[in-house]
N, C-alpha and C positions, 0 to 999 in steps of 0.2 A: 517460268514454271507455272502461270497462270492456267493455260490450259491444261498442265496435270493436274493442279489443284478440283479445276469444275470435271474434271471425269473422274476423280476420286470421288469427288462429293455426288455427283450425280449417280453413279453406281451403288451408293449406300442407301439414295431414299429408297431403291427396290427393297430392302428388306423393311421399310413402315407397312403398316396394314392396317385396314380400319381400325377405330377403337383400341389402338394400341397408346401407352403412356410414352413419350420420346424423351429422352434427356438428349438437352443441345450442349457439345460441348462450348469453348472457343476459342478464337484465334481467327488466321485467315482461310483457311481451309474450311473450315466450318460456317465461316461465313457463308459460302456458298453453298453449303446445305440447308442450312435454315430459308434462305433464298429461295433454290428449289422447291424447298419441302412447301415452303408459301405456296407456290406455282400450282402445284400438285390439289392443295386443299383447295385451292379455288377451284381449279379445273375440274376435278374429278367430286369432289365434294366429300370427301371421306371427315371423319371424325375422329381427331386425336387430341390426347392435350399432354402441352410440353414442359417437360421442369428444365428451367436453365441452370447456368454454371456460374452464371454471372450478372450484374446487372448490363454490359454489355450485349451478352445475347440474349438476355430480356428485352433490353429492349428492340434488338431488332427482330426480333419473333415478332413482337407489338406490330411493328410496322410492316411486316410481313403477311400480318392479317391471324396468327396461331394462334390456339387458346395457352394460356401461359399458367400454371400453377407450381405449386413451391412443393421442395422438398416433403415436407412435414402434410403434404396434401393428397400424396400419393401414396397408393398401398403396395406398389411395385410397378419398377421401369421396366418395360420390357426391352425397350433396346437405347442405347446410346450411343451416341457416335461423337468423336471427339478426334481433334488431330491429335500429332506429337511434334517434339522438336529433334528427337532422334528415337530408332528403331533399330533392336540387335536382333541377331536371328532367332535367337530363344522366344521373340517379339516384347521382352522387357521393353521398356521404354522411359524416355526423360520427358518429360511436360512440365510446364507453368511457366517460360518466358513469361508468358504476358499477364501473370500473376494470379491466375485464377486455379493455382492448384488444388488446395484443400476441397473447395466447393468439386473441382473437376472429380477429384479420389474420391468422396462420397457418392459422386452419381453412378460414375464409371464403374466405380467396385460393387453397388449394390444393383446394376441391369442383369436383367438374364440372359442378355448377350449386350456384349460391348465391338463396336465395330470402329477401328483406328482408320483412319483415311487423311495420308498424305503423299505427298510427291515422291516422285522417284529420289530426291535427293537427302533423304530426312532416313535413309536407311546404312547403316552402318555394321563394319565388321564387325565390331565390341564397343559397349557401351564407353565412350567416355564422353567428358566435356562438360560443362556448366551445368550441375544439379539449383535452381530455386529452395531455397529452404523458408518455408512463413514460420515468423520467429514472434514472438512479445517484446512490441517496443522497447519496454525495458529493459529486456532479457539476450538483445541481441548481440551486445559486448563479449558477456559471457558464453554465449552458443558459439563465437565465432572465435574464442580461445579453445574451447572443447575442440570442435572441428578439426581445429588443429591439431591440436596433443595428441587426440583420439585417433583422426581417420588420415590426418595428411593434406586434408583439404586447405583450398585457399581460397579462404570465403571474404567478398565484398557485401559493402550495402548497398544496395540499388537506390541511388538517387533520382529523382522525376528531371525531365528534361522541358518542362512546362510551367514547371514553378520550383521555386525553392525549396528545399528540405529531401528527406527520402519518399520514395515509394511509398503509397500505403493501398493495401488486401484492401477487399470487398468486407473486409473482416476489422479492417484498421488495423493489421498487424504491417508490419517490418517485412522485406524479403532480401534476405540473405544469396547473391548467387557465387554459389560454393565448386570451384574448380578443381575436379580431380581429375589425372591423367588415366587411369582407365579402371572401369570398376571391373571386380573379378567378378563376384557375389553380387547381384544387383538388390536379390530379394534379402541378404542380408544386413545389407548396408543401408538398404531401406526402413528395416527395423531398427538398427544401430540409432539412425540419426535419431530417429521419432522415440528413443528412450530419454534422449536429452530434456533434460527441463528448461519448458521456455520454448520448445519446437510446438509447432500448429502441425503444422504438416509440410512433407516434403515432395518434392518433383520425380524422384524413383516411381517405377509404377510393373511392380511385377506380380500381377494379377495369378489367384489358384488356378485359374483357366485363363489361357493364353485369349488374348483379343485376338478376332478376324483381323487382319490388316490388309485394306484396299489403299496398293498403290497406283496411283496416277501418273498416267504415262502421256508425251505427248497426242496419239492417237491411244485411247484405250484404257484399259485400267488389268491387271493383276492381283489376285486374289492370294492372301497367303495365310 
């Protein structure tokens, strides 16, 4: 799936343009846009500056050679591009595997165009499968009996595979990933979770306006 990955990604830097503000999302798919998008500024010399998603793609922006500024520094994104880990027709989507959800929903929801770029396999009949939920250390016991009671889910703690203990957010929270057999309501249930107290934010991502979604195909890409 590598090379659907770089035609997804490469098909999205066509919509940067000078002077525009970029939110990078992350994951692997992204990675190679940020990559590109490097490629691009050197080559052509344009002028943009990037808010990440993470300290991950912080830092590879850095080394990419982009100018990198923070949320709180920008007065609007104009575009963001960010994978998914699954894609319904409606183009809902599930994000955060890799735990950079909240920070992802704050960029993604506030660009004036959000553009999803993943491979052809990342797209599904109906939403199901492993929702991330960022929870409050604390709080995570408790979220993960609601979960229960509430919606049916069957929520794990994501523990590190590098070191001892659980996962920890860019945020130092807890991630919860929460297994439901198929969501009916996406943008519901996305609401649901995030009344829980003790919820950061969750992996549901059903935007008032639909994401462009470039899929990457072995030759080519798909626009949907």
């Amino acid at each position: 799936m590598e090379a659907c990955k770089r035609n997804a990604a490469k098909k999205a830097t066509e919509f940067v343009k000078d002077g525009m503000v970029v939110g990078l999302g992350s994951g692997s798919t992204t990675t190679y846009f940020i990559k590109f998008l490097g490629r691009i500024v050197r080559s052509k010399g344009i002028r943009i500056a990037c808010v990440p998603t993470s300290f991950d793609s912080r830092l590879l922006a850095i080394e990419n050679g982009l100018k990198v500024v923070g949320a709180d520094e920008a007065d609007m994104i104009d575009v963001a591009v960010d994978g998914a880990d699954a894609v319904a027709p409606d183009h809902s989507l599930i994000k955060g595997m890799g735990g950079a959800l909240a920070q992802e929903k704050v960029i993604d929801y506030s660009a004036k165009k959000f553009i999803c770029i993943v491979d052809k396999s990342k797209l599904k009949k109906v939403l199901r499968g492993t929702v991330p939920v960022e929870v409050l250390p604390t709080a995570y016991r408790i979220v993960g009996r609601e979960i229960k009671r509430k919606f049916s889910g069957k929520p794990t703690l994501r523990m590190s595979q590098r070191k001892k203990g659980p996962v920890m957010t860019d945020n130092g929270n807890f991630i919860l990933d929460v297994l439901f057999r198929i969501i009916k309501n996406p943008g519901q249930l996305e609401r649901q979770l995030n009344t829980l107290p003790g919820v950061v934010e969750n992996g549901i991502f059903s935007l008032k306006k639909p994401a462009m979604v470039i899929v990457g195909k072995e030759k080519g890409t798909e626009t949907m």
